[in-house]
C-alpha positions in Angstrom: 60.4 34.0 44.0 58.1 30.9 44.0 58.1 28.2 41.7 54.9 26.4 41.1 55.1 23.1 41.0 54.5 20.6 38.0 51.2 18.4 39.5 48.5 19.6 40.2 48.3 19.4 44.4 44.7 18.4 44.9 44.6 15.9 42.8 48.1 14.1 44.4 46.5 14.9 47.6 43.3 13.6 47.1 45.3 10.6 45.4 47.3 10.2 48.7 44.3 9.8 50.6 42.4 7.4 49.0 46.2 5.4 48.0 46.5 5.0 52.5 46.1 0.8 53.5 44.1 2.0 56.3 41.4 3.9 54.5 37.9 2.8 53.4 36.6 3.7 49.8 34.4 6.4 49.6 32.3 8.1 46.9 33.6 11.1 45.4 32.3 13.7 43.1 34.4 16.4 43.3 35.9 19.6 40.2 39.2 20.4 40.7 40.8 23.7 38.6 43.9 24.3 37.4 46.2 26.6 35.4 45.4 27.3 32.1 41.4 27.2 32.2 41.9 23.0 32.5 39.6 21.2 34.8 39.9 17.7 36.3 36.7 15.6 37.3 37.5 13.3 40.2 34.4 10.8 40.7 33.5 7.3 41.3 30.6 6.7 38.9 30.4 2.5 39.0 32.1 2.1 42.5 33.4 3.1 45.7 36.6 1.5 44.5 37.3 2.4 41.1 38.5 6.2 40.8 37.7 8.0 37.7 39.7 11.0 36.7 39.3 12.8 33.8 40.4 15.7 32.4 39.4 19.0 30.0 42.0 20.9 28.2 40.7 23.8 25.5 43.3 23.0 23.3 43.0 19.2 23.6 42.6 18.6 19.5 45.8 20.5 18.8 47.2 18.3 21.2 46.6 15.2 20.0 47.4 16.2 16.4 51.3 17.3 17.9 51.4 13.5 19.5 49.6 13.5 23.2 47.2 10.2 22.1 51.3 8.8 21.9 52.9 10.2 24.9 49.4 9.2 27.1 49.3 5.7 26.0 52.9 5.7 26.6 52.2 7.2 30.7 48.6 5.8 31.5 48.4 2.4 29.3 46.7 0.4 31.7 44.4 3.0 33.2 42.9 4.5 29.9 39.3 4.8 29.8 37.7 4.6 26.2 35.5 6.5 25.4 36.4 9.7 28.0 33.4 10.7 30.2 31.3 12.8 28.6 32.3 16.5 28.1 35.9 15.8 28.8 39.0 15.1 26.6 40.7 12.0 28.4 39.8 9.6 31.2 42.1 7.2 33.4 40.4 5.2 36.0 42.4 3.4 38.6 41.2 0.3 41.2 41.7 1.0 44.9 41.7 -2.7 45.0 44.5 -3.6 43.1 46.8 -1.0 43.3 50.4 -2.1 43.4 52.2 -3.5 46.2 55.0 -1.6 47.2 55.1 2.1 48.6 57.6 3.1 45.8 55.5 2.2 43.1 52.4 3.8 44.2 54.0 7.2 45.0 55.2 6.6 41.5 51.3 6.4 40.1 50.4 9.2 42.2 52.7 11.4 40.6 51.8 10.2 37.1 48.2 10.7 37.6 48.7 14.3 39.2 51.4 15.2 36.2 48.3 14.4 33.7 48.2 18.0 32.4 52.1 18.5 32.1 52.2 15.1 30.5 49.4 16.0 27.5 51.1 19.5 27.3 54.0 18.0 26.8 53.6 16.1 23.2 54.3 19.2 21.0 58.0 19.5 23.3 58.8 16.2 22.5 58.0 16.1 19.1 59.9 19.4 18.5 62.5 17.8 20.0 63.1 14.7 18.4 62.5 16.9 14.9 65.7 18.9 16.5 67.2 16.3 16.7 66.7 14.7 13.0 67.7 18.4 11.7 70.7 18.8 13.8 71.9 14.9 11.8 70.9 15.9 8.3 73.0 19.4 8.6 76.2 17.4 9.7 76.4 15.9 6.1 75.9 19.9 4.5 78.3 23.7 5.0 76.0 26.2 5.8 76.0 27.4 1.9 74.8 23.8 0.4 72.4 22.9 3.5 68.8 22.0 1.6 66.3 24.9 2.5 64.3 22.7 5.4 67.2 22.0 7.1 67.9 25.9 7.0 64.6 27.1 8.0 63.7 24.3 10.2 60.7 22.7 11.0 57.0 23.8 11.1 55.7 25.7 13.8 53.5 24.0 15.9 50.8 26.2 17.4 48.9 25.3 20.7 46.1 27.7 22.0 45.9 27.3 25.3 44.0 30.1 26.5 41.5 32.9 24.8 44.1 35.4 22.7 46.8 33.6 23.8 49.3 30.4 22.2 52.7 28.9 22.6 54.5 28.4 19.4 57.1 25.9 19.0 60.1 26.1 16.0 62.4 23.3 15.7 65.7 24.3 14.3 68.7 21.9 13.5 70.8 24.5 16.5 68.0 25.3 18.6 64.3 24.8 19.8 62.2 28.0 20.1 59.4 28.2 22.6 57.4 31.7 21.9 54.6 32.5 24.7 52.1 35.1 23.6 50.6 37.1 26.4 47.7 39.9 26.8 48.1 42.5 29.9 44.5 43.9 30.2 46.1 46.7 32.3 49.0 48.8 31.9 50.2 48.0 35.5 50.1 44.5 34.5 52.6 45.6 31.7 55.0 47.8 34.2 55.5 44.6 36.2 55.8 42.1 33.3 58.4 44.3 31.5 60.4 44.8 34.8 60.1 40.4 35.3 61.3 39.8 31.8 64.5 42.1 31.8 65.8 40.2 35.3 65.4 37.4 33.2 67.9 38.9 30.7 69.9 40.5 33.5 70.3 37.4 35.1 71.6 35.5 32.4 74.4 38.5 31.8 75.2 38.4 35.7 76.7 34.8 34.8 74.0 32.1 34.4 75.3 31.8 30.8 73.3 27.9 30.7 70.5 29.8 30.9 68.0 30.0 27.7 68.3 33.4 25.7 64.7 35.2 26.6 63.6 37.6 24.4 60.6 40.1 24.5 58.8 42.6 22.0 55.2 43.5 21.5 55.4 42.8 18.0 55.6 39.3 16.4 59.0 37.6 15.7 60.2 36.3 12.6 59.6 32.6 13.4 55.8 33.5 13.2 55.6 35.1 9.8 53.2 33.3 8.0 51.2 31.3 10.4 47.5 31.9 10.7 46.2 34.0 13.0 49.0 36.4 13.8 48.5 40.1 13.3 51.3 42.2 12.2 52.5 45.2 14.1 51.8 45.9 18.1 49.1 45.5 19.9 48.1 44.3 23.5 49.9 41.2 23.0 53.7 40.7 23.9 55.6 37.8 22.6 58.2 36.3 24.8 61.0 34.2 23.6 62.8 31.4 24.6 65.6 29.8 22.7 66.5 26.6 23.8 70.3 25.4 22.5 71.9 22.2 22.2 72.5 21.6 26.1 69.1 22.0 26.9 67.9 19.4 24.5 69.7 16.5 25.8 68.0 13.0 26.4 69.1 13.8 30.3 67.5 17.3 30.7 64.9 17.4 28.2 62.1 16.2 30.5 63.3 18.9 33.3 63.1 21.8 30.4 59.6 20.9 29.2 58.0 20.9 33.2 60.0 24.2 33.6 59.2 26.1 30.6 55.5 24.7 30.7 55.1 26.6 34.0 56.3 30.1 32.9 53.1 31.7 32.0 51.2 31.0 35.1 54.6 31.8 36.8 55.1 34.8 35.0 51.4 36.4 36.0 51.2 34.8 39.4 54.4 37.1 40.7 52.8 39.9 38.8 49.6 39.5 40.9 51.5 38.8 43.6 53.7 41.8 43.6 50.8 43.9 43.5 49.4 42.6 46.1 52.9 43.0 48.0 52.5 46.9 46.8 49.2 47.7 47.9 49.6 46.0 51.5 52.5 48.5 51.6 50.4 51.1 50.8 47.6 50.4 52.9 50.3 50.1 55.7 52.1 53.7 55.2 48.3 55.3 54.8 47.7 53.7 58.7 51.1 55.4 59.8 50.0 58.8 58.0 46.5 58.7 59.7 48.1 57.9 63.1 50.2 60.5 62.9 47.8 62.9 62.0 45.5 61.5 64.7 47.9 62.1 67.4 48.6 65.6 66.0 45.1 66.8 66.2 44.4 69.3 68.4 42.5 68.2 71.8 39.4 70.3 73.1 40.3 73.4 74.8 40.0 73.3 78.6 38.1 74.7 80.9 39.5 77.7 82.1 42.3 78.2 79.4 42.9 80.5 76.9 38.9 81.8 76.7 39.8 84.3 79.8 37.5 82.1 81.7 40.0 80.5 83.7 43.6 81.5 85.9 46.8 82.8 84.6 48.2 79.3 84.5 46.2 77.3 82.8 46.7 76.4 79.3 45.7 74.2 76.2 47.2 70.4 76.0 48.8 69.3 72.5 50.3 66.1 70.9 53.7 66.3 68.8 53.4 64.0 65.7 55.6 61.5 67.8 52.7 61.5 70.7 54.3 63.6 73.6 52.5 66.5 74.7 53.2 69.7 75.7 50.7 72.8 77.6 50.6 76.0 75.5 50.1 79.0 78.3 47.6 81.3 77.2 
C-alpha cells in the first residue's frame, strides 16, 4: 500500500525551485489543491521576490478555537502576514532575498512551509494531548473508586469538520487519547472495500503488531459522542472509525510522528479504495479482451469455394480455428 505523504508536493516543489542560488525571481500566480477540500494560493502580489502563500481550510474557525493561532506563531513567526489575503484563512510570505544561508536551514523552511496544512490540523492533537497528559497526573493522586468525575470521563470532545457530513472528534482520557473519523460511502461498493480495509487493520494488529492503536468500526455512533451537537443516533450512511491512542503513543518522542500519521488516514483510507477499484476494473476490462479473442479466433471462417455446397471436389472442405488458434479442415 501507499502512504501519502505529510506536505503537500507542489508547494515543496515549487518552493524548491524558486529556493535554487542560480534562479531568477519570477511572478507567480498559481491554485494549488489539496486533501480535504483545502486550497493554497502561491502568488507574488508586491514583488518578484517576496512569495506569498496562503492558505484556505473550511474548518479554519474551529481551528483556531482548539489552539492553531498558537502552534502557527509557534512554526511561521517571522513569515506571518497580517491581515491574510483576502478570502483565505492564513498568510506567510517569505523573501527570496534574504533567505537563510545554509542548505540545511532552507530545506528546513521548505518543509515547514509545505507542512502548513498538517501543522494548523494539528492544534486540536496537541491540545488533546497535553489535556492527556494533565489527566493522566491528577488520577495518580486518586483509586479508581475516589477519582473526581472529570478525571473519570475525561476531557471535552473537540469537534473539527473538515469536510461536508464529515468530522474528526477528539476525547482526551487520563489512559488514552481517542481519535473518531466519521465517514460517508455514497456507494455500496465504496462500503465493500472500506469494510474489507478496516478489518486488516484489526487483523493486523492480532497477527502481532500489538504497538499498534486499537481501530474500531460501526455505523452507529460510539459512546464518546453521546451528547455532542450534531450527531444522529442510530445508522445511517455514515461509519465511525476509531482510534484509541494509549500511553506509548503519546510520548513527547512520538507524538508529532502519530498526529502526521493519523492526520493522513482519511484520504489514505478512500484513496486505496479508489485505487482498488480501479485495480478491479482494469482486471476486468483485461479478462473481457481475452474472452473476445477467444471468441474471435473461434468464429467460423467463410465457407470455401468448392466445399461442402456440392459445388466443389470430394476433398475439399471448410477451415476452422480451435479457441487456442490452430485450425483444422472439416471434409464435407
Amino acid at each position: 500500500m501507499l502512504l501519502l505523504d505529510y506536505q503537500n508536493v507542489l508547494i515543496e516543489s515549487i518552493l524548491r525551485d524558486r529556493f535554487a542560488p542560480d534562479t531568477t525571481p519570477t511572478a507567480i500566480d498559481q491554485v494549488v489543491s489539496d486533501f480535504d477540500n483545502v486550497t493554497f494560493h502561491i502568488s507574488t502580489p508586491t514583488s518578484k521576490s517576496h512569495l506569498l502563500i496562503s492558505l484556505a481550510i473550511k474548518c479554519y474557525p474551529e481551528l483556531v478555537k482548539y489552539g492553531a493561532a498558537a502552534v502557527l506563531q509557534r512554526e511561521y513567526s517571522s513569515y506571518i502576514v497580517e491581515p491574510p489575503e483576502n478570502g483565505y484563512d492564513f498568510s506567510v510570505q517569505i523573501d527570496l532575498d534574504n533567505l537563510p544561508a545554509s542548505p540545511e536551514e532552507r530545506e528546513t523552511l521548505i518543509q515547514k512551509i509545505s507542512l502548513l496544512k498538517r501543522n494548523a490540523m494539528a492544534a486540536p492533537y496537541e491540545q488533546a494531548f497535553d489535556e492527556f497528559a494533565s489527566l493522566q497526573e491528577q488520577a495518580k493522586q486518586y483509586t479508581s473508586e475516589s477519582a473526581p468525575q472529570g478525571v473519570r470521563e475525561g476531557g471535552e470532545v473537540r469537534a473539527i469538520h473538515y469536510r461536508e457530513e464529515e468530522a474528526i472528534y477528539i476525547k482526551a482520557s487520563h489512559d488514552r487519547v481517542t481519535v473518531i473519523f466519521s465517514t460517508v460511502f455514497r456507494e455500496e461498493t465504496d462500503r465493500v472495500y472500506g469494510k474489507v480495509f478496516l478489518q486488516e487493520f484489526v487483523d493486523a494488529r492480532k497477527r502481532g503488531v500489538q504497538n499498534a492503536p486499537q481501530v474500531l468500526a460501526r455505523d452507529d455512533p460510539p459512546l464518546e459522542l453521546q451528547g455532542v451537537p450534531g450527531i444522529k443516533a442510530g445508522k445511517g450512511e455514515i461509519t465511525y472509525v476509531t482510534f484509541v491512542l494509549f500511553p506509548r503513543h503519546l510520548t513527547p518522542q512520538r507524538r508529532d510522528a502519530v498526529i502526521s500519521h493519523i492526520q493522513t488516514f482519511r484520504d489514505y483510507f478512500h484513496y486505496h479504495i479508489k485505487a482498488s477499484k480501479a485495480y478491479i476494473h482494469s482486471r476486468m476490462r483485461r479478462r473481457t479482451a481475452d474472452f473476445l479473442q477467444v471468441l474471435r479466433r473461434a468464429r467460423p471462417e467463410a465457407q470455401e469455394a468448392g466445399g461442402a455446397d456440392g459445388m466443389g471436389g470430394a476433398g475439399a472442405g471448410r477451415e476452422r480455428k480451435t479457441a487456442s488458434g490452430r485450425t483444422f479442415r472439416v471434409q464435407g
